[in-house]
Structures are given as structure tokens and as C-alpha cells.
Biopython code that builds the backbone (N, CA, C, O; Angstrom):
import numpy as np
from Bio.PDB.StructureBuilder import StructureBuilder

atoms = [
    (1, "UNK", "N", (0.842, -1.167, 0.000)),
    (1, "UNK", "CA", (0.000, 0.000, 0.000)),
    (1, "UNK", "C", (0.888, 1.231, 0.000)),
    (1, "UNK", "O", (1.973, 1.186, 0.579)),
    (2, "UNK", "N", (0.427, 2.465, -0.700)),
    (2, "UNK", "CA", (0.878, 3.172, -0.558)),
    (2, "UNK", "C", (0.429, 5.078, -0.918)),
    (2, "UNK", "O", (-0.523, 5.338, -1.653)),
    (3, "UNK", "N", (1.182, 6.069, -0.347)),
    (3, "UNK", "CA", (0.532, 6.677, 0.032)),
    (3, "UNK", "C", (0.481, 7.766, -1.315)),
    (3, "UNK", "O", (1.608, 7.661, -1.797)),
    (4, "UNK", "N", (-0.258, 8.710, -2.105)),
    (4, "UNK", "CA", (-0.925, 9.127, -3.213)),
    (4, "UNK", "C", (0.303, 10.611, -2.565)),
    (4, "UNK", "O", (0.441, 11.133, -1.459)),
    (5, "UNK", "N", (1.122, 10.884, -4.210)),
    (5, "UNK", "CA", (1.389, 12.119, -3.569)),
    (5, "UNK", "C", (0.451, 13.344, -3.487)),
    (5, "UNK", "O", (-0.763, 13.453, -3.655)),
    (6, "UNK", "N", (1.635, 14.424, -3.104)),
    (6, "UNK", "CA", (0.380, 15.595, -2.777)),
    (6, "UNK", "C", (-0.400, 16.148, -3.853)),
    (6, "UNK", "O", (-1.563, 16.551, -3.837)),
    (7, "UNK", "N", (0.497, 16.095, -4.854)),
    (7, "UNK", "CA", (-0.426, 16.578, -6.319)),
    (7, "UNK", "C", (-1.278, 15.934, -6.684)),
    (7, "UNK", "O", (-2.055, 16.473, -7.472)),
    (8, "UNK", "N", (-1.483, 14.772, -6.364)),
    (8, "UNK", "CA", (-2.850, 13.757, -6.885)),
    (8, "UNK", "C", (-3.614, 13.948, -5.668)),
    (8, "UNK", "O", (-4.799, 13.674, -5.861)),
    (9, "UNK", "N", (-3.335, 14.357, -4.360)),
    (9, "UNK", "CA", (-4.190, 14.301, -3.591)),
    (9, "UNK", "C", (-5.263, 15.646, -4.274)),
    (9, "UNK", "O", (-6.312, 15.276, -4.803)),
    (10, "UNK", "N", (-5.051, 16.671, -4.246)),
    (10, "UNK", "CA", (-5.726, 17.676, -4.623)),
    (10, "UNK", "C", (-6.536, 17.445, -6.063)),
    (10, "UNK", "O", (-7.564, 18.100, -6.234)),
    (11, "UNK", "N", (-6.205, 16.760, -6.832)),
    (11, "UNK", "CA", (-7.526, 15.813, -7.683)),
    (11, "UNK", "C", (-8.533, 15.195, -7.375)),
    (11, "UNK", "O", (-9.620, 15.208, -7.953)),
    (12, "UNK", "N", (-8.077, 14.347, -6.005)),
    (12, "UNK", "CA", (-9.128, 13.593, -4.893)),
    (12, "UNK", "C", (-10.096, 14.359, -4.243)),
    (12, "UNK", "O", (-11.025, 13.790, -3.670)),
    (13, "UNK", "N", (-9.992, 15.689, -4.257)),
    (13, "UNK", "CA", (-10.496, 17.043, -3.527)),
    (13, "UNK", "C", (-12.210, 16.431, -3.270)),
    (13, "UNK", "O", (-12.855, 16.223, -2.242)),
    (14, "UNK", "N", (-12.549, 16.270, -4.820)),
    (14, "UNK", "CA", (-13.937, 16.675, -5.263)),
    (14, "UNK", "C", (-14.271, 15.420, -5.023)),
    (14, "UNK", "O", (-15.314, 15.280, -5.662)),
    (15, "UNK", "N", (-14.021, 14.380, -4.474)),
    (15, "UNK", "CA", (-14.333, 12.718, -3.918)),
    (15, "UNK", "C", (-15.343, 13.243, -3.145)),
    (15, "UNK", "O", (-16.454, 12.833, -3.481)),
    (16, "UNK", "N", (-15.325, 14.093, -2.126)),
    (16, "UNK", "CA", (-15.725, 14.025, -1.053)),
    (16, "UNK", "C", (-17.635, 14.804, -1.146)),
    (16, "UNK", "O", (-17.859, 15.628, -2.032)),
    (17, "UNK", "N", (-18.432, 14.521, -0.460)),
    (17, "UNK", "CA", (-19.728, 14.923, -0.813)),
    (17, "UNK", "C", (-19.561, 16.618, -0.557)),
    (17, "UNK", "O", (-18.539, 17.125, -0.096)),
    (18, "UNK", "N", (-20.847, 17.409, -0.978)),
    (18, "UNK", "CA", (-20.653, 18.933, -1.149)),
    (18, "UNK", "C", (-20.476, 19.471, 0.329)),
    (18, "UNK", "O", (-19.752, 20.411, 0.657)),
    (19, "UNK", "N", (-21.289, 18.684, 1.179)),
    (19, "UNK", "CA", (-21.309, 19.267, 2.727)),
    (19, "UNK", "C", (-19.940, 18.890, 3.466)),
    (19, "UNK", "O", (-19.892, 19.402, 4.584)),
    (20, "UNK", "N", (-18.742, 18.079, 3.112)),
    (20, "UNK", "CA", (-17.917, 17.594, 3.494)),
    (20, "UNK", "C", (-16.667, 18.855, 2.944)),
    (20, "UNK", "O", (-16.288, 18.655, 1.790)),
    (21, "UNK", "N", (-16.111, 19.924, 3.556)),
    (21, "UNK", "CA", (-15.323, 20.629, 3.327)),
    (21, "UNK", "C", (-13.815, 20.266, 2.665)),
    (21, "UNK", "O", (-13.350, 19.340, 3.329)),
    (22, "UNK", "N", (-13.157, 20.549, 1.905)),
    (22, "UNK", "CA", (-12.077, 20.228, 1.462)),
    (22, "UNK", "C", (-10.891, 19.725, 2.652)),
    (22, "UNK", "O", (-10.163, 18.751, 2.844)),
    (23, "UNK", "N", (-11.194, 21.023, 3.294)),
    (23, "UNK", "CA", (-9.860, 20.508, 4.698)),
    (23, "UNK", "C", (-9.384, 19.319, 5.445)),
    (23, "UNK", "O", (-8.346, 18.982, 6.016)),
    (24, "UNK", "N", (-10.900, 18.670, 5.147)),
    (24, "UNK", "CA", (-11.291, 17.363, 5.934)),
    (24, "UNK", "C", (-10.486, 16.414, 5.221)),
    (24, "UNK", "O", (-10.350, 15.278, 5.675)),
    (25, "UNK", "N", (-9.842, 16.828, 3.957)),
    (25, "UNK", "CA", (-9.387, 15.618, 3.599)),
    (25, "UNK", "C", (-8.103, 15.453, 4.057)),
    (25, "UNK", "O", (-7.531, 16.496, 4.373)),
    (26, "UNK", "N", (-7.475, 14.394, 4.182)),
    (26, "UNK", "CA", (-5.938, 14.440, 5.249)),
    (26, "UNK", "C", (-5.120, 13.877, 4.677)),
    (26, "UNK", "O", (-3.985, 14.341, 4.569)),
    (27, "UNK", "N", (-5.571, 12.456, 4.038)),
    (27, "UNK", "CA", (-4.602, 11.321, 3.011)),
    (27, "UNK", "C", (-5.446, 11.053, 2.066)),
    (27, "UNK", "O", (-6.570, 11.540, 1.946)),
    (28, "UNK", "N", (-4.665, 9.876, 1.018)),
    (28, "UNK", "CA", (-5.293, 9.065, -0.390)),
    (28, "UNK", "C", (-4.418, 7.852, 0.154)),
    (28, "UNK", "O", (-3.207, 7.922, -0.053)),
    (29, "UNK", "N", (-4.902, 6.791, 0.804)),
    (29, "UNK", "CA", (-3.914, 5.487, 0.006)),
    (29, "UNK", "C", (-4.520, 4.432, -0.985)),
    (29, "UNK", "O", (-5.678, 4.071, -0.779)),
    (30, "UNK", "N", (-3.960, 4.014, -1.837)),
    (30, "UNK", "CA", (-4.711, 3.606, -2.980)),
    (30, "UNK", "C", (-3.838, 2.371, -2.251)),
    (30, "UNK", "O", (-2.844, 2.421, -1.527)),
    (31, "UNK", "N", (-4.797, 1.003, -2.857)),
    (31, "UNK", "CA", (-5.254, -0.386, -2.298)),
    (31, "UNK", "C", (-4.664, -0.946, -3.922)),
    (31, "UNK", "O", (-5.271, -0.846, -4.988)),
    (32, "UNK", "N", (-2.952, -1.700, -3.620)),
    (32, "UNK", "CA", (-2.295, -2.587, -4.414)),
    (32, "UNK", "C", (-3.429, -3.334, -5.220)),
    (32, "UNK", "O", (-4.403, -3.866, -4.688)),
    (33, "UNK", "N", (-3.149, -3.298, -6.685)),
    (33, "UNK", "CA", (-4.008, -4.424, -7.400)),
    (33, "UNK", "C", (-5.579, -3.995, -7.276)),
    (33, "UNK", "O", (-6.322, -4.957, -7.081)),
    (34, "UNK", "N", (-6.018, -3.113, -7.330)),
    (34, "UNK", "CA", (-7.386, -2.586, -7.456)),
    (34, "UNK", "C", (-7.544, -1.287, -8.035)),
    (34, "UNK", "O", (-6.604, -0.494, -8.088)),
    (35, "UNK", "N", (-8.693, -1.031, -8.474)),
    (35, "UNK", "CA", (-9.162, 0.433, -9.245)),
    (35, "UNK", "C", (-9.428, 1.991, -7.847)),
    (35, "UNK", "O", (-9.721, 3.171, -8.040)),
    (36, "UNK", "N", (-9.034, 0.895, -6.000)),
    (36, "UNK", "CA", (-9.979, 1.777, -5.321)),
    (36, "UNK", "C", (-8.867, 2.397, -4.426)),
    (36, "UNK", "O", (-7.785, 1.821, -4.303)),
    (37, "UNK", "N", (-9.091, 3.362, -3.916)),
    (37, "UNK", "CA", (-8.653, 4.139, -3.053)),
    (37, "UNK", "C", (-8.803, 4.407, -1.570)),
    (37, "UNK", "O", (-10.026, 4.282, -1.518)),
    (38, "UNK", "N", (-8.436, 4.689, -0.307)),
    (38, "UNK", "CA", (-8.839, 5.133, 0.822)),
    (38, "UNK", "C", (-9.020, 6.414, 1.040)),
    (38, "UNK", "O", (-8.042, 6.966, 0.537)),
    (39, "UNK", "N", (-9.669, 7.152, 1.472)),
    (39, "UNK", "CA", (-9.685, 8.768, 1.477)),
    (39, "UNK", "C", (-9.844, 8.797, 3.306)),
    (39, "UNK", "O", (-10.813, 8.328, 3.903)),
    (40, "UNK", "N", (-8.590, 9.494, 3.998)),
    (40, "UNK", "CA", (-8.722, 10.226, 5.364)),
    (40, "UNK", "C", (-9.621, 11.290, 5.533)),
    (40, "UNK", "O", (-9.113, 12.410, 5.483)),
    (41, "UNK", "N", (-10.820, 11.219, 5.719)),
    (41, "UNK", "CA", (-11.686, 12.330, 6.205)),
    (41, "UNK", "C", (-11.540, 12.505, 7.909)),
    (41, "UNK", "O", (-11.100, 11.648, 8.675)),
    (42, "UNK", "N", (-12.084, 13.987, 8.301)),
    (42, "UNK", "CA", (-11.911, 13.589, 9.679)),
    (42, "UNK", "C", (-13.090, 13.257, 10.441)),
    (42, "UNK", "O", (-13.186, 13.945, 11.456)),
    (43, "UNK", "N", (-13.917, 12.510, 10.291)),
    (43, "UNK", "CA", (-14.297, 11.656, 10.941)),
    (43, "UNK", "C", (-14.052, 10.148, 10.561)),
    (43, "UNK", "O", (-14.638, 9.200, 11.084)),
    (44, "UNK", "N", (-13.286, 10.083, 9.767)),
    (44, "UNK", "CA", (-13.148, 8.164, 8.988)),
    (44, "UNK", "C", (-12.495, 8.353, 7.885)),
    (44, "UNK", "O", (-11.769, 9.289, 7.552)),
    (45, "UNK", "N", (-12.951, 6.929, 7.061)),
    (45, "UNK", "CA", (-12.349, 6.745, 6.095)),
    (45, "UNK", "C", (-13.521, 6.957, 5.098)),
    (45, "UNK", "O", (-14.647, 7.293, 5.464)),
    (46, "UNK", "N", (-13.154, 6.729, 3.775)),
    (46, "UNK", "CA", (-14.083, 6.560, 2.342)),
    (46, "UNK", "C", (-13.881, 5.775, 1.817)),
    (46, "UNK", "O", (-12.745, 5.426, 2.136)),
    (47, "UNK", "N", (-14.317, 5.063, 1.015)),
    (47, "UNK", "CA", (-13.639, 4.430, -0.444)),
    (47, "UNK", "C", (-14.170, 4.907, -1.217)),
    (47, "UNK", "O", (-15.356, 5.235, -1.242)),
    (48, "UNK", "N", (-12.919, 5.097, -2.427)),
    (48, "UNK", "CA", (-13.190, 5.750, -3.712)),
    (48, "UNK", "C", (-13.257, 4.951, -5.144)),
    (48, "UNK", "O", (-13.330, 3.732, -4.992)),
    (49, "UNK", "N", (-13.248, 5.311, -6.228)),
    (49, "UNK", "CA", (-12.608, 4.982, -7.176)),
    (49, "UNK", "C", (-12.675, 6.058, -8.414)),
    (49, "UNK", "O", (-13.569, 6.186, -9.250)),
    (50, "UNK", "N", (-11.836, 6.561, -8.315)),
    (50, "UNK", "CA", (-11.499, 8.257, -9.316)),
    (50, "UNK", "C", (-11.805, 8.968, -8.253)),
    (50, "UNK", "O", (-11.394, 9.032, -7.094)),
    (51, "UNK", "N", (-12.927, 9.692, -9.134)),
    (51, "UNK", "CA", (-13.587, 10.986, -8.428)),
    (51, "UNK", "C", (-14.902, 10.506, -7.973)),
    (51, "UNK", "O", (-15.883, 11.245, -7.885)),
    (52, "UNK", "N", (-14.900, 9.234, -7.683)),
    (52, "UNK", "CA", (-16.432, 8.988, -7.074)),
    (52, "UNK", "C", (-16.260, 8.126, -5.477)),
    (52, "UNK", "O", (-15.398, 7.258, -5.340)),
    (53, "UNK", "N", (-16.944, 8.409, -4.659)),
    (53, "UNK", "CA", (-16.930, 8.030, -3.544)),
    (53, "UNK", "C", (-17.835, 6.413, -3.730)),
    (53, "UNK", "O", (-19.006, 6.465, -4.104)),
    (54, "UNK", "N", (-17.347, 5.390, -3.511)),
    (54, "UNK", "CA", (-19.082, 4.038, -3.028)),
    (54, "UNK", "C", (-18.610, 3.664, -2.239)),
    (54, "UNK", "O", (-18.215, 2.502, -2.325)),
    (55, "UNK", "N", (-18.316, 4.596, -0.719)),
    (55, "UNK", "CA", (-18.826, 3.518, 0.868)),
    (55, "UNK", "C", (-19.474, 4.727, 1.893)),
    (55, "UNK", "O", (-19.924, 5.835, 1.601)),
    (56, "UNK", "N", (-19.381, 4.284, 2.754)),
    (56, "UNK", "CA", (-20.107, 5.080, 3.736)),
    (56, "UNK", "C", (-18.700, 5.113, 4.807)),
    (56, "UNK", "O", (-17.662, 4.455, 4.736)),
    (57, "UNK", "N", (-19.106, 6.097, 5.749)),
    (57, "UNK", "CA", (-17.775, 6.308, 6.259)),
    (57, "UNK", "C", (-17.298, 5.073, 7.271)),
    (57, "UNK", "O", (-18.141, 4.335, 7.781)),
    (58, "UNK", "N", (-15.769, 4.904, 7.533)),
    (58, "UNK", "CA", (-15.584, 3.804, 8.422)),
    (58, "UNK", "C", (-14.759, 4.297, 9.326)),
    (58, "UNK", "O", (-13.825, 5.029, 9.000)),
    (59, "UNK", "N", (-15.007, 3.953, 10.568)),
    (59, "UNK", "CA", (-13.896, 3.590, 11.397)),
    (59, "UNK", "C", (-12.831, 3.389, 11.429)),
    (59, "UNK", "O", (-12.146, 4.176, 12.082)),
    (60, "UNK", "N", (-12.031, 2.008, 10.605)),
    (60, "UNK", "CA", (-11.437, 1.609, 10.681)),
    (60, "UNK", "C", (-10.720, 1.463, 9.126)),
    (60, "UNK", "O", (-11.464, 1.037, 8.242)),
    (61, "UNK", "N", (-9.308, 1.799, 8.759)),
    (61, "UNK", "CA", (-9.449, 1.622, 7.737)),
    (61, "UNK", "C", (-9.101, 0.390, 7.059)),
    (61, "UNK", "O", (-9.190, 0.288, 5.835)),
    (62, "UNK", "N", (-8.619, -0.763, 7.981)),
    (62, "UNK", "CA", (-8.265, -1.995, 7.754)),
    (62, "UNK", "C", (-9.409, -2.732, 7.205)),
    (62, "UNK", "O", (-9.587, -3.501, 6.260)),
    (63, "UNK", "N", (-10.140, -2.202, 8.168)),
    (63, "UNK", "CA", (-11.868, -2.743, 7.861)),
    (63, "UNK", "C", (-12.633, -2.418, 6.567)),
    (63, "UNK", "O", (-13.669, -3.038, 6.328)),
    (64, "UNK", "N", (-12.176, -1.471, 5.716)),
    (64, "UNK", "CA", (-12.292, -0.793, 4.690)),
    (64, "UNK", "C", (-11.421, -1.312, 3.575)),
    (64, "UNK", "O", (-11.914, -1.725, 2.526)),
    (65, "UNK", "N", (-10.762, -1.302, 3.692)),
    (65, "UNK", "CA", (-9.500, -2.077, 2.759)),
    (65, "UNK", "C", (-10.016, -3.774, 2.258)),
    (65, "UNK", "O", (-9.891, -4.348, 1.176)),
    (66, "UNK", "N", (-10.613, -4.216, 3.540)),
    (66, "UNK", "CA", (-11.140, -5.634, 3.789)),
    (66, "UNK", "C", (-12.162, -5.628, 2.753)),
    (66, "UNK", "O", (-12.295, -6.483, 1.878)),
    (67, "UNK", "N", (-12.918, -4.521, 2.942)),
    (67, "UNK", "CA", (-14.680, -4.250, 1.991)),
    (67, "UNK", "C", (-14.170, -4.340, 0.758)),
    (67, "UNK", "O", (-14.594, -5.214, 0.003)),
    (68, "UNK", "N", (-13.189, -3.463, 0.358)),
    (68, "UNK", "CA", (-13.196, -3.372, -0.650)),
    (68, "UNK", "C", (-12.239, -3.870, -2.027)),
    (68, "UNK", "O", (-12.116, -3.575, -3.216)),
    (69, "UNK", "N", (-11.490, -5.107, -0.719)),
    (69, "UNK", "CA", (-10.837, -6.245, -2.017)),
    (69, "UNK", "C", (-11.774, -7.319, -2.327)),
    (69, "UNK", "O", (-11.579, -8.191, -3.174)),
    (70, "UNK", "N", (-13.415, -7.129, -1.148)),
    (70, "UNK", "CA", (-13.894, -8.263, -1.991)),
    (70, "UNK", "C", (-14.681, -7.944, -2.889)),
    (70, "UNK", "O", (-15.111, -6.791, -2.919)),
    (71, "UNK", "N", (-15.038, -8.820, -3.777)),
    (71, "UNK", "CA", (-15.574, -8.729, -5.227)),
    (71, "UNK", "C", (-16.858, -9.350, -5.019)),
    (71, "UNK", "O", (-17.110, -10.522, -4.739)),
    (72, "UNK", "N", (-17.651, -8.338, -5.207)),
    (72, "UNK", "CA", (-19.027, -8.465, -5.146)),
    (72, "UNK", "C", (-19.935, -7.582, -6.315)),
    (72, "UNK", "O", (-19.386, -6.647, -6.898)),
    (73, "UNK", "N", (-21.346, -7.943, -6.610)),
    (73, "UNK", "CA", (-21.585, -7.717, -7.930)),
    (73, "UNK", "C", (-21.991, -6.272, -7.697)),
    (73, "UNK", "O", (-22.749, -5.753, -8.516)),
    (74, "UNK", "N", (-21.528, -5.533, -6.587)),
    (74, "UNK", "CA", (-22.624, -4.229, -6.521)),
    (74, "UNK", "C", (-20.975, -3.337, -6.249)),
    (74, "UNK", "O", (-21.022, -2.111, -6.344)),
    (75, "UNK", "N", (-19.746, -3.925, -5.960)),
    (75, "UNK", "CA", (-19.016, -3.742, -6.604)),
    (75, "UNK", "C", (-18.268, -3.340, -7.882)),
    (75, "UNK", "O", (-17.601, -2.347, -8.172)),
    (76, "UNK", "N", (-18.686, -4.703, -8.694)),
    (76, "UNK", "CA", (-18.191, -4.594, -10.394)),
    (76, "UNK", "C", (-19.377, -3.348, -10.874)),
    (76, "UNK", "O", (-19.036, -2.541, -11.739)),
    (77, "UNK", "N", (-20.704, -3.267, -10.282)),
    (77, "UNK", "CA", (-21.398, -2.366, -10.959)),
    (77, "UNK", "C", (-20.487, -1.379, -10.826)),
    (77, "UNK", "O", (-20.020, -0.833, -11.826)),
    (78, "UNK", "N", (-20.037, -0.947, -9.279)),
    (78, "UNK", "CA", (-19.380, 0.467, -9.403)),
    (78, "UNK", "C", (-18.659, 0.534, -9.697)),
    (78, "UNK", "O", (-18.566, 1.708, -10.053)),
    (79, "UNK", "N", (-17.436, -0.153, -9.977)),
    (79, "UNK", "CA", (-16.420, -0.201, -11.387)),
    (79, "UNK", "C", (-17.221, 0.222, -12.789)),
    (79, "UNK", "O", (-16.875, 1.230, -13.405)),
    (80, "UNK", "N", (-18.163, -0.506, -13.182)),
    (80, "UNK", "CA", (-18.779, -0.286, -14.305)),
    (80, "UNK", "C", (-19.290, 1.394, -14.155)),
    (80, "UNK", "O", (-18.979, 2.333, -14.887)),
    (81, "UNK", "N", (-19.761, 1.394, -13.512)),
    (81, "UNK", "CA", (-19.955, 3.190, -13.450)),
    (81, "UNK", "C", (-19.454, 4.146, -13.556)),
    (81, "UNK", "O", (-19.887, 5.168, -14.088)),
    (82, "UNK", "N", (-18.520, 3.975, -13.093)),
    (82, "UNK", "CA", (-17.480, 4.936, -12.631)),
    (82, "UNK", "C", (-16.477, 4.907, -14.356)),
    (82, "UNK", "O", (-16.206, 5.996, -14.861)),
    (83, "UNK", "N", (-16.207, 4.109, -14.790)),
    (83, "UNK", "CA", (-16.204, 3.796, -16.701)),
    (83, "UNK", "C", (-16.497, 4.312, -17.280)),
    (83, "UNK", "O", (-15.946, 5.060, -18.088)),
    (84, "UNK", "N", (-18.024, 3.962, -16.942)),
    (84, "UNK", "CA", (-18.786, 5.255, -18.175)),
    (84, "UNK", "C", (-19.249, 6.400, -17.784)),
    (84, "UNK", "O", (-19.742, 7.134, -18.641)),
    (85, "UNK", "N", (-19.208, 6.796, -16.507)),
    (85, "UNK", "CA", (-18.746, 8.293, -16.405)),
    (85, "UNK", "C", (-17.671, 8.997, -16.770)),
    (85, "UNK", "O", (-17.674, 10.101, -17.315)),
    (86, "UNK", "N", (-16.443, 8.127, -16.360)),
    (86, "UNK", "CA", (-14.893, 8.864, -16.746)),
    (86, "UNK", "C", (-15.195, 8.633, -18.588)),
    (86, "UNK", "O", (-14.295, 9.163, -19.240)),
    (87, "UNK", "N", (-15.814, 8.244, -19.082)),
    (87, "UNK", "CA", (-15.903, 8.616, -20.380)),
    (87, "UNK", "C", (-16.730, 9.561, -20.651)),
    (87, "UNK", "O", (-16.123, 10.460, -21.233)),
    (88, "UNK", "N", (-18.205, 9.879, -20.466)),
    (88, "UNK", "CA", (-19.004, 10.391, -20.297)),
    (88, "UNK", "C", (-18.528, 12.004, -20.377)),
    (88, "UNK", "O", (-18.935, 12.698, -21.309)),
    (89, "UNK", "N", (-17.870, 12.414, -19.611)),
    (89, "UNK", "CA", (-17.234, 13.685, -19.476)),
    (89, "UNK", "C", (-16.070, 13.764, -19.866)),
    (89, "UNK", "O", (-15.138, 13.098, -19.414)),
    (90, "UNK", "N", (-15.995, 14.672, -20.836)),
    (90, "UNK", "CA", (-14.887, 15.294, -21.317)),
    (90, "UNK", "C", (-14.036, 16.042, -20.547)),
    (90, "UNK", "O", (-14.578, 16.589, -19.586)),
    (91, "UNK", "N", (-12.975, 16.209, -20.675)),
    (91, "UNK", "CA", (-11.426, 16.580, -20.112)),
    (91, "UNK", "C", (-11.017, 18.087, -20.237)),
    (91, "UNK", "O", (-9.908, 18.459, -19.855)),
]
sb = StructureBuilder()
sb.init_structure("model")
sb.init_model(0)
sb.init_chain("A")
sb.init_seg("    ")
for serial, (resi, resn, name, xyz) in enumerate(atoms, 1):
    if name == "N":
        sb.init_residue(resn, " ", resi, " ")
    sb.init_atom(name, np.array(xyz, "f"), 0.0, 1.0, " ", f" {name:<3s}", serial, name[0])
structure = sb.get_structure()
């Protein structure tokens, strides 16, 4: 695992929902061998993948990491989503 430098962190900015202030964000560690990310908010963690948030906040981020190497079909959807959005919008 490892930790997202600072210039990609500030891409991660807009992960976070509108009521969730920028400041709050603290780290990125992106999860070896997967499309997903961890985001340090200060109350927890996130999981990401790009610019889209799919978890709810956690506690723990081991526990999070755990969620989100397993492969489940509501999973691959949000892989699939997150696809044809990053295509969807132009650059």
C-alpha cells in the first residue's frame, strides 16, 4: 500500500460529498491491485474509485480495505460506473 502524492491528492479534492469541506481531507492510500482508493476524512475513512466516492464512512481503515478487495456484484457495478462516467465527461 501506498501513500498518493500531494499533487494527486488535490484531484481527490472533489471525492468528497458537497457538505464535506475540502480541509477534511488528510490522506489518499490507494489499495495494491485494485481500481480503489482510501480517502482520510476527519471523521473516517471513504472508499473511492477516481472521483467517485461508493462507501459510507468507516472507522477503521483496515476494515475498509477488507470491503473493498472483496468482489461483489454491486461492486463490479461500481467499477462499471465509474467507466462510463470517466468517459461520459470530457477533459
Amino acid at each position: 500500500m501506498k501513500i498518493v502524492e500531494q499533487e494527486n491528492t488535490q484531484t481527490n479534492v472533489d471525492l468528497l460529498d458537497k457538505h464535506e469541506s475540502n480541509s477534511e481531507l488528510q490522506e489518499v492510500t490507494t489499495i495494491d491491485e485494485t481500481p480503489f482508493a482510501i480517502v482520510k476524512i476527519a471523521n473516517g475513512y471513504i472508499g473511492v474509485i477516481g472521483q467517485h466516492r461508493i462507501t459510507e464512512v468507516h472507522e477503521s481503515k483496515k476494515e475498509l480495505e477488507k470491503e473493498l478487495k472483496r468482489i461483489t456484484w454491486n461492486r463490479v457495478t461500481q467499477v462499471i460506473w465509474a467507466v462510463v462516467e470517466k468517459f461520459k465527461t470530457p477533459e
